[in-house]
N, C-alpha and C positions, 0 to 999 in steps of 0.2 A: 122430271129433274128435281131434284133435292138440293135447297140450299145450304147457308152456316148454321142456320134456323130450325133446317128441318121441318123447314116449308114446302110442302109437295107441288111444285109448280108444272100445271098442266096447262098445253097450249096447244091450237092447231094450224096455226100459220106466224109466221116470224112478228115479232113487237117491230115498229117505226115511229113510235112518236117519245122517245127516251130520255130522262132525265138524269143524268149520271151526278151522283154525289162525292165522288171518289178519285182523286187524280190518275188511277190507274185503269181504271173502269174507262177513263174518258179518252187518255191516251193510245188505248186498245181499240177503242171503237173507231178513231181512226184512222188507228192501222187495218183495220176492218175496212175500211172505205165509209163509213157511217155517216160523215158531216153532215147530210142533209134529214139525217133521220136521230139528229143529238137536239133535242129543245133545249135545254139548259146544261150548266156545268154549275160545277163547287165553286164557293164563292174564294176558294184557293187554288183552284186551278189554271198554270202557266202554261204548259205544253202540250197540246202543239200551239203555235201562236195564233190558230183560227178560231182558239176560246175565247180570245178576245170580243170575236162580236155576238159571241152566245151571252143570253140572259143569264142573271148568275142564282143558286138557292142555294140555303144553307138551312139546317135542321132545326135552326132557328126559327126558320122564316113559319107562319101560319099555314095550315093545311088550303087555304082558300087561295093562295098564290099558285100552289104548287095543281090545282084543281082548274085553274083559269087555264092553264094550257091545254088541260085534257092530255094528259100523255096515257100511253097504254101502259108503259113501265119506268118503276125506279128503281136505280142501282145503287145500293149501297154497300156496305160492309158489317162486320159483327160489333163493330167501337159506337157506331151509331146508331146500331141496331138497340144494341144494349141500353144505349142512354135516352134516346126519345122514343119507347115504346107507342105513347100515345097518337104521336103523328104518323106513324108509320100504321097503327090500327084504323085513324079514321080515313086515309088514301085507300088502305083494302076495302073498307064498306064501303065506298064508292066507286068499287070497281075496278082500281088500279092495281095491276102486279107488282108487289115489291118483292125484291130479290138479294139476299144479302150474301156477296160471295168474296172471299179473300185468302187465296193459297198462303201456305207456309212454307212453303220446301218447291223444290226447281218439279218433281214429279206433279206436284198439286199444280204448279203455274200451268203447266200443257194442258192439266182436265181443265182448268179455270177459261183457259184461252178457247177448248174446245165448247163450254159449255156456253162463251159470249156468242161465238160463232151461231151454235144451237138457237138462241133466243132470236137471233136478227135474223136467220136465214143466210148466214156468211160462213158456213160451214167449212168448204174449200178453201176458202180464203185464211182459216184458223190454222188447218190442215198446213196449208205453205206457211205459216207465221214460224209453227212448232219444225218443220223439214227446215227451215233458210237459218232458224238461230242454233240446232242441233248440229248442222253442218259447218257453221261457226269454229262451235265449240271444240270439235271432232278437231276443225284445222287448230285450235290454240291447244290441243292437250299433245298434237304430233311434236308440237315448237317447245312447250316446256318438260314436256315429259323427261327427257334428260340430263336434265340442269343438276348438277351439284356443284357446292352444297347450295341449297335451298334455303331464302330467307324463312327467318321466325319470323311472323308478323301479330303482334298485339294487336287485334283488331276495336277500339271502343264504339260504343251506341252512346253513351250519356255521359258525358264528365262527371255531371254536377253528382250523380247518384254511382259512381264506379261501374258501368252495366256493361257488357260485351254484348256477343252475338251467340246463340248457340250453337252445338253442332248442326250443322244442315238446313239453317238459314240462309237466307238467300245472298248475303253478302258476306258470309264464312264461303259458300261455294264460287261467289268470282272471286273472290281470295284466292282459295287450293286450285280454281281452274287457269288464273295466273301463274301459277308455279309456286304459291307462297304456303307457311307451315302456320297454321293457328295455334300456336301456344296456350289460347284459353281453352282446348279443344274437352276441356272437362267440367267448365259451365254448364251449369245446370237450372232449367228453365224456370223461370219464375211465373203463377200464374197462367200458365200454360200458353204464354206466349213463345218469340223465338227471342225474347230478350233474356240475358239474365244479371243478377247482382257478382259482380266479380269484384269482390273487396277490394283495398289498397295491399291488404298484409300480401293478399290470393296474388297481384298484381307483382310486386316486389320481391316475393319467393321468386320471381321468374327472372327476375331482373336482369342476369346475366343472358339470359338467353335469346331477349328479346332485342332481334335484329335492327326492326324497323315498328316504330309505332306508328298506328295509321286510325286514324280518326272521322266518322261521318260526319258531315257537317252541312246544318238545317235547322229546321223547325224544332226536330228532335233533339239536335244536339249544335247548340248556338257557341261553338266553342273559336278557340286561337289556335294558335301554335303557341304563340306568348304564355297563356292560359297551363299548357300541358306541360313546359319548362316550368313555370314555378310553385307548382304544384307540390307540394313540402313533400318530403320524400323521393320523388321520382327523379329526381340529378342520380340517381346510384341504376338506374338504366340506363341500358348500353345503347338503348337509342335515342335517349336523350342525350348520351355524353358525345356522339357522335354526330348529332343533330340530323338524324334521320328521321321525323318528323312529317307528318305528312296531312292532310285534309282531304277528301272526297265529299261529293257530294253526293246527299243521301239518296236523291230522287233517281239516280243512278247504279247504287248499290241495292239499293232497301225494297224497289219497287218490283210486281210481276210483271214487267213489258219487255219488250224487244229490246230497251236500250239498254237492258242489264249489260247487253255483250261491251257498251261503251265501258261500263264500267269495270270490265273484267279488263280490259284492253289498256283503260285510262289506271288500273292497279297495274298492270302486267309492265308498263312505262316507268312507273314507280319504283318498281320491284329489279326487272331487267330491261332498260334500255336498250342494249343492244341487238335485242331481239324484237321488241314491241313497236320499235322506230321505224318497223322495214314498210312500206311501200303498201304492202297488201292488208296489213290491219286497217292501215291510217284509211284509206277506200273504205273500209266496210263499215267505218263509223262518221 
């Protein structure tokens, strides 16, 4: 296996004694069934609420903590990869796999989901994670596929810095698999991430078309509704004029795990009530 790193990770029987640094890594694993084979989580990890009695690490912490558990592997990402090189070197000379893995697009989430599976020996288990959210999706594109007209949705990532989502990020796709139209659909990636800078001016050109503004909100983006309303300029949007204004949370949009589908569902209520209200979504989430 090959990680974000381009680290050749070779193994001959599944890891069990795991340290997950990543809220999605940790939230996958126990959708894996993993719990008894998780030693620690991030020291910002909520979900699922059985983190709670896991010991907590952070990249902060000294290599000699994270050494006292003896885990066989840590999972991390490329953000943390990048920034504490050195603690992530001295865990490999002592033996430890680290493994830095973090999809960008809904095709990478399924190899990401397959390759957790790989590591722990939960192969099948990935296999049904990737069949039960596909068959999801399959049921919500039957439901909106012929909705017209179609909301515009101004999707944002960052207030404070104007940033959207790019094409074929993970929360432009429960957007469009909502039934909704991404008006920023011409951002363009900064840094080669799936963020990008979408000005005020880029923002405002649009202004008329923009049905519904809809905002992440988290860590990444600590914003209001109040916030997006007085935001100088932005009264001459049509969905600010109409106070179609909306919040999500990012841990639901933003992330590669199973609950993306809430949040296709929890946009698709936003979007079309009438159709997301019915009986069978509300079950599946």
């Amino acid at each position: 296996m090959t990680d974000k790193k381009n680290r050749q990770i070779i193994f001959e029987k599944p890891f069990t004694r795991i340290i997950s640094l990543y809220g999605a890594h940790t939230e996958n694993l126990y959708h894996l069934g993993l719990d008894d084979h998780i030693l620690g989580v991030s020291v910002n990890d909520t979900f699922p609420s059985q983190v709670d009695k896991k010991p907590r690490f952070s990249y902060h912490d000294d290599p000699e903590k994270f050494l006292a558990f003896m885990p066989d592997l840590v999972l991390i990402r490329p953000m943390i990869d990048n920034g504490y090189p050195n603690l992530f070197r001295r865990l490999e000379k002592s033996g430890i796999i680290v493994v830095s893995l973090q999809p960008s697009s809904i095709q990478e989430m399924y190899d990401y989901w397959l390759k957790l599976g790989l590591l722990t020996g939960r192969g099948q288990q990935a296999e049904k994670m990737i069949r039960d959210f596909k068959k999801k999706i399959a049921r919500i594109k039957v439901k909106t596929h012929g909705i017209q007209p179609k909301k515009r949705v101004y999707f944002q990532a960052i207030h404070t810095r104007m940033k959207t989502f790019t094409k074929g990020a993970m929360p432009i796709f429960a957007l469009e698999t909502a039934g909704g139209i991404n008006v920023a659909s011409d951002a363009k990636a900064s840094r080669n991430t799936n963020i990008a800078i979408y000005g005020k001016e880029q923002i405002l050109a649009k202004a008329s078309q923009i049905d519904v503004f809809l905002a992440q909100k988290g860590v990444m983006n600590a914003v209001t509704i109040e916030q997006i309303k007085k935001e100088p300029g932005f009264s001459v949007i049509k969905a600010i004029k109409n106070n179609n204004i909306y919040l999500i949370d990012e841990n639901i949009v933003s992330r590669p795990v199973p609950r993306l589908y809430k949040g296709i569902v929890s946009i698709g209520m936003l979007l079309y009530p009438d159709i997301f209200t019915q009986e069978k979504f509300k079950e599946d989430i």
